[in-house]
C-alpha positions in Angstrom: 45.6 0.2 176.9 49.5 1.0 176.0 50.9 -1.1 174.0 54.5 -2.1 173.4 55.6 -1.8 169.7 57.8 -4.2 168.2 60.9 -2.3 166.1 60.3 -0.9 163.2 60.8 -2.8 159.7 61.7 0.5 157.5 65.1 1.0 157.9 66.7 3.8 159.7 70.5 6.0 158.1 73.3 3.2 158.9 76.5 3.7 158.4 76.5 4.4 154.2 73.8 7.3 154.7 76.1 8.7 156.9 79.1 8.2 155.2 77.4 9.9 152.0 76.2 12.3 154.0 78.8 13.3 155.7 81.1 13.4 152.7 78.5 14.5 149.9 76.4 16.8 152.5 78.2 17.9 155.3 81.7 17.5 154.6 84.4 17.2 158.0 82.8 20.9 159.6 86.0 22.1 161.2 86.2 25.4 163.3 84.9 28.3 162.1 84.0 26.9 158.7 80.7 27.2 157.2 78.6 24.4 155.2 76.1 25.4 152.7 73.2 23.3 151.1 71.7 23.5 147.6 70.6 26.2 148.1 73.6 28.4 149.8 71.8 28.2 153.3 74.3 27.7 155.9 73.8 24.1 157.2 76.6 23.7 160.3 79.5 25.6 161.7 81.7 23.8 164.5 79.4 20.6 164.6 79.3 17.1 162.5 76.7 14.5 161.9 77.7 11.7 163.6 74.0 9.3 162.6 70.5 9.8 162.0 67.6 7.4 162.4 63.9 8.6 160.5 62.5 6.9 163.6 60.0 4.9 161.5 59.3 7.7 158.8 55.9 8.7 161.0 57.3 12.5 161.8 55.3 14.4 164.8 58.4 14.1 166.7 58.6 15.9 169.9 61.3 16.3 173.2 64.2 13.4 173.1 66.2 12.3 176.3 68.8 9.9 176.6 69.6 7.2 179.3 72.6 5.2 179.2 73.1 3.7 175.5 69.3 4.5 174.7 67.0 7.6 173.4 63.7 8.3 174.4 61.5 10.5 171.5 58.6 11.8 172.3 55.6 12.4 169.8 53.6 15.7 169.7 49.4 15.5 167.8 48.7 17.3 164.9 50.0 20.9 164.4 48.2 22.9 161.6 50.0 22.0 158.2 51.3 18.9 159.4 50.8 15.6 157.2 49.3 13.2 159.7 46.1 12.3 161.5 45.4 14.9 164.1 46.0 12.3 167.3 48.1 9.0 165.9 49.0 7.9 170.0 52.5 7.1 168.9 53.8 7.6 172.1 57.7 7.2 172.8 60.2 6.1 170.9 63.2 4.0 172.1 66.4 4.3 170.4 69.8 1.9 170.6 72.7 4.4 170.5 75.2 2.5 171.8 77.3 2.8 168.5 76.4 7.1 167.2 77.0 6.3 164.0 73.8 3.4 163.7 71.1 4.5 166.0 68.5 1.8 165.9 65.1 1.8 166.8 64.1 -1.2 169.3 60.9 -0.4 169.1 57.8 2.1 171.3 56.1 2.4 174.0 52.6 4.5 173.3 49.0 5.3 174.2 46.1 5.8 172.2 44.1 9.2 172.2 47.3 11.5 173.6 50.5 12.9 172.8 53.6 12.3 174.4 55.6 15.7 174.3 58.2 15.3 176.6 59.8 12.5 178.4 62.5 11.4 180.9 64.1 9.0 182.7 66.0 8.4 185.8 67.6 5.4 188.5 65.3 4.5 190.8 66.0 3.1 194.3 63.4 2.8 196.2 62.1 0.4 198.6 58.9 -0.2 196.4 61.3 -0.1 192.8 64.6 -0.2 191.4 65.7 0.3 188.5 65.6 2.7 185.4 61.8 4.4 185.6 60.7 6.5 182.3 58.0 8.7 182.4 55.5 10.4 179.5 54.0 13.4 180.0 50.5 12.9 178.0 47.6 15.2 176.9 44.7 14.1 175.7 44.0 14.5 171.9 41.4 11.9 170.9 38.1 11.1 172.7 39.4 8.1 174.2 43.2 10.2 175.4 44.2 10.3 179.3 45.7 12.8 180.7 48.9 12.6 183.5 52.0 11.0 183.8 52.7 7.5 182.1 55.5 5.4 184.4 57.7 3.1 182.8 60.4 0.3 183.8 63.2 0.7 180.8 65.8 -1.2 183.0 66.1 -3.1 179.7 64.7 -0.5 177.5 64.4 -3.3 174.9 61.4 -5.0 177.2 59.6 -2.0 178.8 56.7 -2.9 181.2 54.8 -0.5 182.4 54.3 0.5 186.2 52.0 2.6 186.7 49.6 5.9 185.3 49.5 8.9 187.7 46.2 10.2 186.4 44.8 13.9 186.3 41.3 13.0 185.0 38.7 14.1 183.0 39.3 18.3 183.7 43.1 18.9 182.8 43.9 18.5 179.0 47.1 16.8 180.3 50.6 17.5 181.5 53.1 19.5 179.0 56.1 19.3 180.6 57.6 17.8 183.2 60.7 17.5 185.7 62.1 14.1 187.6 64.5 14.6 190.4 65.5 12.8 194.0 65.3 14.2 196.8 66.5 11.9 200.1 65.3 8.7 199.7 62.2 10.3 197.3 61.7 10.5 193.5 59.4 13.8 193.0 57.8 14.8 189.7 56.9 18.5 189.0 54.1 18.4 186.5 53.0 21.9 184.5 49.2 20.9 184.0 48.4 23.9 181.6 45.3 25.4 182.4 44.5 23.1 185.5 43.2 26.2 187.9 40.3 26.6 184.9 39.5 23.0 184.0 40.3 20.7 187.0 36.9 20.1 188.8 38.8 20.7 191.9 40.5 23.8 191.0 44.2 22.3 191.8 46.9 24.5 190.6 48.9 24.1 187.1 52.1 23.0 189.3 51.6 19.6 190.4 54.4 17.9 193.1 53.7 13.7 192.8 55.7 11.5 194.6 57.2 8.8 192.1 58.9 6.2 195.0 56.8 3.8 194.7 55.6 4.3 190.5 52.9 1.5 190.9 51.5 3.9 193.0 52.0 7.9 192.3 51.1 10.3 195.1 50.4 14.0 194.2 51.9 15.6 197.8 51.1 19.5 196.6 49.9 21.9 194.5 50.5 25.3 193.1 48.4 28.0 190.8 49.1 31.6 190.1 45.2 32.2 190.1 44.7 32.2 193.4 48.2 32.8 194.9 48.7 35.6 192.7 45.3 36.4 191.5 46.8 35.8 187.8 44.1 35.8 185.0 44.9 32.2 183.0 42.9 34.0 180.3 44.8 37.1 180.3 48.0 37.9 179.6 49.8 40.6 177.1 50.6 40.6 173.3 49.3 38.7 170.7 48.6 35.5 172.5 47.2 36.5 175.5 47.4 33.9 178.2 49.0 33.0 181.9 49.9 29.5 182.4 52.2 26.8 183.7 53.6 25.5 180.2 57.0 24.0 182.3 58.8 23.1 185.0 62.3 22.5 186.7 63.6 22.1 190.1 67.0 23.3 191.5 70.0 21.6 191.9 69.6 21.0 195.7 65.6 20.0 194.8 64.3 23.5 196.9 63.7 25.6 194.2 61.2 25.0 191.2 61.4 27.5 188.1 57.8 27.7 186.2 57.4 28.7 183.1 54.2 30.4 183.6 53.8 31.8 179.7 53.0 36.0 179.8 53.3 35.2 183.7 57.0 34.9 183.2 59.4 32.1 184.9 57.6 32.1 188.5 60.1 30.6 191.5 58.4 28.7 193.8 59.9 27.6 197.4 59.2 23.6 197.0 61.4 23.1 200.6 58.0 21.5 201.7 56.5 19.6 198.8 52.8 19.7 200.5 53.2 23.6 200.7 55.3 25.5 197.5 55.6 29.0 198.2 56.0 32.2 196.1 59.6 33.3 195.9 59.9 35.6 192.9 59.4 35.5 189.2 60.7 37.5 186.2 58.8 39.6 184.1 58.1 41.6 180.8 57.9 45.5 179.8 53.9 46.2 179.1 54.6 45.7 175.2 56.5 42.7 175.0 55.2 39.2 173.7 55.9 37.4 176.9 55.5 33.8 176.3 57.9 32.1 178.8 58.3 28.9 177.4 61.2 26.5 179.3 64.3 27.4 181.3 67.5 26.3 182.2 70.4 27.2 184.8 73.6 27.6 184.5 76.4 28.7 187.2 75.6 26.0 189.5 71.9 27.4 189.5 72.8 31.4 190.0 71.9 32.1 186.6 68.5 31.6 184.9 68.0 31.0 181.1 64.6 31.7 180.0 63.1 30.3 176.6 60.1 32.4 175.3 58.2 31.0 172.6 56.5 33.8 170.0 55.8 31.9 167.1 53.5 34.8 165.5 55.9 37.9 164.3 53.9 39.0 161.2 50.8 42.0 162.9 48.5 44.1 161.2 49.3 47.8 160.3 47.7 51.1 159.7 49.5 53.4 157.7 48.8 57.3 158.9 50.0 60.4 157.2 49.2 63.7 158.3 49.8 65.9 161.3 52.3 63.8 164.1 53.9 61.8 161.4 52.9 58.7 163.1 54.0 56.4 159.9 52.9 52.6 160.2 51.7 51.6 163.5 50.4 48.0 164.5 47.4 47.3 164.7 44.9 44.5 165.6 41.5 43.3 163.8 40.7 40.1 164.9 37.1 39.0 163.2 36.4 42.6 161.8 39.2 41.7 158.9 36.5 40.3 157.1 35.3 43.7 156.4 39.0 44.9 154.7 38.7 45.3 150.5 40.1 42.9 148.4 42.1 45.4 146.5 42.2 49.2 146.4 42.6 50.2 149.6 40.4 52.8 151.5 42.0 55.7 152.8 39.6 57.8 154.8 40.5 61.2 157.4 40.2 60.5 161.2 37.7 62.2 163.5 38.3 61.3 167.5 34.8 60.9 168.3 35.0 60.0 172.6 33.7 56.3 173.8 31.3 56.0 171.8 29.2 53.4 173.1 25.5 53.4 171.9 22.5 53.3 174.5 22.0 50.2 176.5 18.9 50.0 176.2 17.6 50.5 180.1 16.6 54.5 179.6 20.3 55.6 178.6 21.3 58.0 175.7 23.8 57.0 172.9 27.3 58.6 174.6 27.2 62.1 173.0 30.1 62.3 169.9 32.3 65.0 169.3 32.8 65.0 165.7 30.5 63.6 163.2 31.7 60.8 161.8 30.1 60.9 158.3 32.6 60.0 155.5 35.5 59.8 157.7 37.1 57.4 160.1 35.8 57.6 163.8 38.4 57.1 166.7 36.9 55.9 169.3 37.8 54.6 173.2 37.9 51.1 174.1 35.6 50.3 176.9 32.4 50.3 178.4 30.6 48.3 175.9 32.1 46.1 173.1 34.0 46.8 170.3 30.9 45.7 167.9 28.6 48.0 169.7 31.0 51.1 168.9 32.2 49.8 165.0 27.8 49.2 164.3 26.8 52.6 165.8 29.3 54.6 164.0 29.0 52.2 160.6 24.8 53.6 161.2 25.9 57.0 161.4 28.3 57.0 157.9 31.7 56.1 159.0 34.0 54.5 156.4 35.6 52.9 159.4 37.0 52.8 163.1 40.1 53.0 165.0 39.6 51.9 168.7 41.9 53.4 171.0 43.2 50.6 173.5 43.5 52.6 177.0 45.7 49.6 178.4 49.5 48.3 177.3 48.8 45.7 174.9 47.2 45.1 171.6 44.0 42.3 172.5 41.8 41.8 169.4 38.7 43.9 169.3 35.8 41.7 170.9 32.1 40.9 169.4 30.2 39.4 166.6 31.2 40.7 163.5 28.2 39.4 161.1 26.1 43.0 161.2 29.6 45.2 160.6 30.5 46.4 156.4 33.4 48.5 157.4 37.2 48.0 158.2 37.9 48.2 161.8 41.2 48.0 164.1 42.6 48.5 167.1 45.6 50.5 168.1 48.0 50.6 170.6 47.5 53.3 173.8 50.4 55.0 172.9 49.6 55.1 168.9 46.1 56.4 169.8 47.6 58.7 172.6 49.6 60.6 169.8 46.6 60.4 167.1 44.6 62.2 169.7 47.4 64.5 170.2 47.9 65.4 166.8 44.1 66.1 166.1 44.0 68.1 169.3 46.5 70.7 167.5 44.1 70.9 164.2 45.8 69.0 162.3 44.6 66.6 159.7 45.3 62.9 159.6 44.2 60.2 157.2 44.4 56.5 157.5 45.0 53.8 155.0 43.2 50.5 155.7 44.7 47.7 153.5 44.7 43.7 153.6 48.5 43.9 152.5 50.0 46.0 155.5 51.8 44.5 157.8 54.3 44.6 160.6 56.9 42.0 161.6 58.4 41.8 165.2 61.1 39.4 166.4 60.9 35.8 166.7 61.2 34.3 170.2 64.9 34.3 172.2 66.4 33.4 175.3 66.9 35.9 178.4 69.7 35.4 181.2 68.6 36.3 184.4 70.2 36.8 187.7 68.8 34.7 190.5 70.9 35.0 193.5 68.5 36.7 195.4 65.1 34.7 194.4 62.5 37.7 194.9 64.3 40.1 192.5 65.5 38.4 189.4 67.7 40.8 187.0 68.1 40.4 183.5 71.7 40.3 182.4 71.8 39.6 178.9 69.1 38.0 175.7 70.6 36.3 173.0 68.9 35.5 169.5 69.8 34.1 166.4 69.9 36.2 163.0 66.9 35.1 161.9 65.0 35.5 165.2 65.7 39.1 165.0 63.2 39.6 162.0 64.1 41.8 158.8 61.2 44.6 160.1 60.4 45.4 156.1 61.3 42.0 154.6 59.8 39.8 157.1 60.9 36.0 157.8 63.2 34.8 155.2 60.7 31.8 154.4 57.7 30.1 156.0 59.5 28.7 159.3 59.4 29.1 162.7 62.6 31.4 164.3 62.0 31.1 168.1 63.9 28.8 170.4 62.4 26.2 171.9 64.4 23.8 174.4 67.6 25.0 176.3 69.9 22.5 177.5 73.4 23.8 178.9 76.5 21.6 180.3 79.0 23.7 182.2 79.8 26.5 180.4 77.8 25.7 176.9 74.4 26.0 175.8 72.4 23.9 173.8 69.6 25.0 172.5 66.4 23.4 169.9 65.7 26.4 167.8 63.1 25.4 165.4 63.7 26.6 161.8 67.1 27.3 163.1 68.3 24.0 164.3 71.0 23.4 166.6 72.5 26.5 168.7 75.8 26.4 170.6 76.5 29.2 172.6 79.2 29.6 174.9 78.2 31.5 178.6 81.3 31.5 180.1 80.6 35.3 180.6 76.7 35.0 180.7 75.9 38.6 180.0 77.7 38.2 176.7 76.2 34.6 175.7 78.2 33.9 172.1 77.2 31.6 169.6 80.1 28.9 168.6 78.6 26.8 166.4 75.3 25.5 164.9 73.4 22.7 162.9 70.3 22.6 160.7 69.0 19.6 159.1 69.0 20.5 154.7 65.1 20.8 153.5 65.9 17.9 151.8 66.2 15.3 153.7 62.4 15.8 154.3 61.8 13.6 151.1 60.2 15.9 148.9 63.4 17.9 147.8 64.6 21.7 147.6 60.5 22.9 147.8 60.2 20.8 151.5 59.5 23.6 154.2 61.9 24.4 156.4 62.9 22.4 159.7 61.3 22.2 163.2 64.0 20.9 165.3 61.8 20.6 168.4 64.6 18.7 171.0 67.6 18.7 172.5 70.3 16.8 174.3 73.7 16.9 175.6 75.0 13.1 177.2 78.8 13.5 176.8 80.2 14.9 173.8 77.1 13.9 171.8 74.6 16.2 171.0 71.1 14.8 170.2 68.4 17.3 168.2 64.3 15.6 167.0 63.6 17.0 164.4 59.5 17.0 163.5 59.8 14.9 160.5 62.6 13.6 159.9 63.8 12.1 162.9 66.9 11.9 165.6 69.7 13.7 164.4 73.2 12.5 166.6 75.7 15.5 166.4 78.9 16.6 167.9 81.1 19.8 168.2 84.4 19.7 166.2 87.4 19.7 168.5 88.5 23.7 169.0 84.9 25.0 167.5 85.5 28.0 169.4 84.3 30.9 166.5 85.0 33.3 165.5 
């Protein structure tokens, strides 16, 4: 059952720690000047710390929203590297931040077996409730975890009491993210129930429209699913991490629209003028070799302009290096399971013969697809398709290849499928248009060798944010991206360290933006012009205040948000972070 947690004993930064740390750390961050840590990493440009509270010390910190004089912090489960148990249930967090400067916590309001990623809260006045009404968005992450929307009174956020549990059962792994809004005399929810279309036993879409007036008693009014409205595969998708699915959602100003963040499915509009029927109205999209990944979104221009936040946390790829006829150079490539059969050290370096599909007999009276080249000693290009990517890498390893290439005939670059445990010889995939010009190369005669290697890899940019034009619903048009430095990988170096450089949340009042940026911290970016989005200022928590010193990894500032002037940023370990701009922080 949810429990209510008294507040915690350890105590949180008051009004010395930030004192100190404003003075020893920080400094006073005027405009256009640049604070560095220990280590000469920039820490804040046009922003000061105002308070900080460790929230208790637990980390796992997730989305934070604020209500009048309070914050709400969500808590995520276990991500890999992280030091906690894998599902604490430490629910939300409440926060008194009536005076910035000493945030206090009054104590949490959690459930066991889930996590409670985001959260929000909004004035209810209903006939069946009034007053403030929070709600949890929880996914189940321990056997005994429920899945749906926890409902909350916080009209005196210091004694909670819960209402009521809108519940998504056993199928759904829960609800991500989430949106609150009135609309007439109704409260509405719009839930993004990842994967619902696959694991609800009733196949109900990923969108989910509940009607929150009365919050003792939740009412799901509609449904939506890109599955079967726009025969989307949830299990397909483009780049690296290859999937279609509603991750979050947003509604309008006026309440018609909803924005979806549908993952490689891009941000997907849906017409939510009749809450029992949404309708398709447009979404944006992706060229056929970009990450996709459509995280969250926000609008700007008094909902004209779309800001869409896509999430690629995996920049570092596989890589072939080819020399030869073509002068291909490095090209990415893709091994899933057949890595195991890389060497440890000296590389192997073999010359390429295109050998067709290459698919070995089925078995039911069919011949072995005739080759044409013999692979013996060399490296055997062959076509995806047809059979799977084991069958081809076997056949050719039985017939004396030192290894494979397999030619992917689609945009993309999937892993190569199949069980690995009979295979002894390196094996990748390549990109269409890499094989297209390997083929053409060995078409001409010429000769081209390949260089399989454990240590060769490529790096491609972190997630950013795109600015789309959405005055006319069915044919968004991108205007502008924006991304930090660091998002923008170093394609030789790589990352500058082990953290994650994509944005995350977007937040924007009038003509700023706000935006959680992982490893990256705090973005402020001015859109007055919003095809020329410009950063102003910026704020990332030092390594050390993780408790472990200089060698602490680097931060995951997973929230944001703007009440006012202040600016409030979760960071995963260490806690709420209570920030504002420096009067004239224009930038440079």
């Amino acid at each position: 059952m949810p429990r209510l947690r008294a507040a915690s004993a350890r105590p949180t930064f008051g009004a010395l720690a930030v004192a100190l740390a404003l003075a020893s750390t920080f400094g006073v961050v005027g405009s256009g000047s640049v604070v560095h840590d220990q280590a000469d990493q920039p820490l804040a440009r046009g922003m000061e710390l105002v308070g900080r509270s460790d929230l208790g010390g637990r980390g796992l910190n997730a989305a934070v929203w604020s209500y009048r004089n309070f914050a709400y912090v969500g808590t995520t489960s276990q991500r890999p590297g992280a030091n906690a148990s894998a599902c604490p249930g430490w629910g939300v967090t409440i926060v008194d931040i009536a005076n910035p400067s000493r945030p206090s916590v009054v104590g949490s309001i959690a459930r066991a077996g889930t996590s409670a990623e985001d959260v929000q809260v909004l004035a209810v006045d209903s006939s069946a409730f009034r007053g403030d009404l929070m709600a949890a968005g929880l996914q189940r992450c321990g056997a005994d975890g429920s899945a749906g929307l926890s409902l909350w009174d916080v009209t005196d956020p210091r004694q909670p009491s819960e209402l009521g549990f809108f519940d998504l059962g056993r199928g759904p792994v829960g609800v991500h993210e989430f949106w609150l809004f009135r609309r007439q005399s109704q409260t509405i929810a719009l839930l993004a129930v990842p994967f619902s279309e696959t694991l609800d036993p009733e196949n109900q879409g990923d969108v989910r429209i509940v009607d929150l007036s009365n919050p003792r008693a939740p009412v799901q009014l509609g449904h939506w699913g890109a599955v079967r409205a726009l025969g989307l595969n949830q299990r397909g998708g483009q780049g690296r991490n290859r999937q279609t699915y509603a991750h979050s959602v947003r509604a309008s100003p006026d309440g018609r629209f909803a924005y979806v963040a549908y993952w490689d499915g891009g941000v997907i509009i849906l017409d939510i003028s009749d809450l029992a029927n949404p309708r398709y109205a447009g979404r944006t999209g992706y060229g056929p070799d970009e990450e996709g990944n459509a995280h969250s979104t926000a609008l700007a221009k008094g909902g004209r302009v779309l800001i869409e936040a896509d999430e690629d946390l995996d920049v570092r790829s596989d890589a072939l290096a080819f020399e030869g006829e073509g002068n291909l150079g490095t090209v990415e490539a893709a091994y899933g399971a057949f890595k195991a059969a890389l060497p440890a050290s000296e590389a192997i370096v073999g010359e390429v013969s295109y050998v067709g599909r290459g698919c070995p007999a089925s078995g039911q009276g069919e011949a072995d697809d005739p080759y044409l080249a013999d692979p013996l000693g060399r490296v055997a290009l062959v076509d995806r398709g047809d059979c799977t990517s084991v069958d081809k890498v076997v056949r050719a390893q039985r017939l004396g290849a030192i290894g494979v290439l397999i030619a992917n005939g689609e945009p993309g670059l999937p892993n190569p499928d199949g069980d690995t445990r009979d295979v002894g010889i390196p094996a990748a995939m390549i990109r269409r248009e890499s094989a297209e010009a390997l083929k053409d190369a060995l078409a001409r005669g010429g000769v081209v060798t390949v260089r399989f290697s454990a240590e060769q890899v490529r790096y491609d940019d972190w997630g950013y944010l795109r600015f789309w034009d959405i005055a006319d619903p069915a044919n968004p048009v991108q205007m502008a991206t924006f991304a930090t430095e660091h998002a923008r990988t170093d394609k030789a170096k790589g990352p500058p360290d082990e953290g994650w450089y994509s944005a995350h949340q977007v937040v924007v009042l009038g003509e700023r933006l706000y935006a959680s940026w992982y490893a990256d911290g705090i973005r402020v970016v001015d859109i007055a012009d919003p095809t020329q989005p410009r950063e102003v200022g910026f704020f990332v928590p030092p390594r050390s205040e993780s408790g472990t010193g200089p060698g602490a990894p680097p931060p995951f500032v997973r929230g944001v948000y703007v009440r006012g002037d202040v600016i409030l940023a979760s960071e995963e370990r260490t806690g709420l972070y209570i920030l504002r701009e420096v009067s004239g922080s224009a930038g440079p």
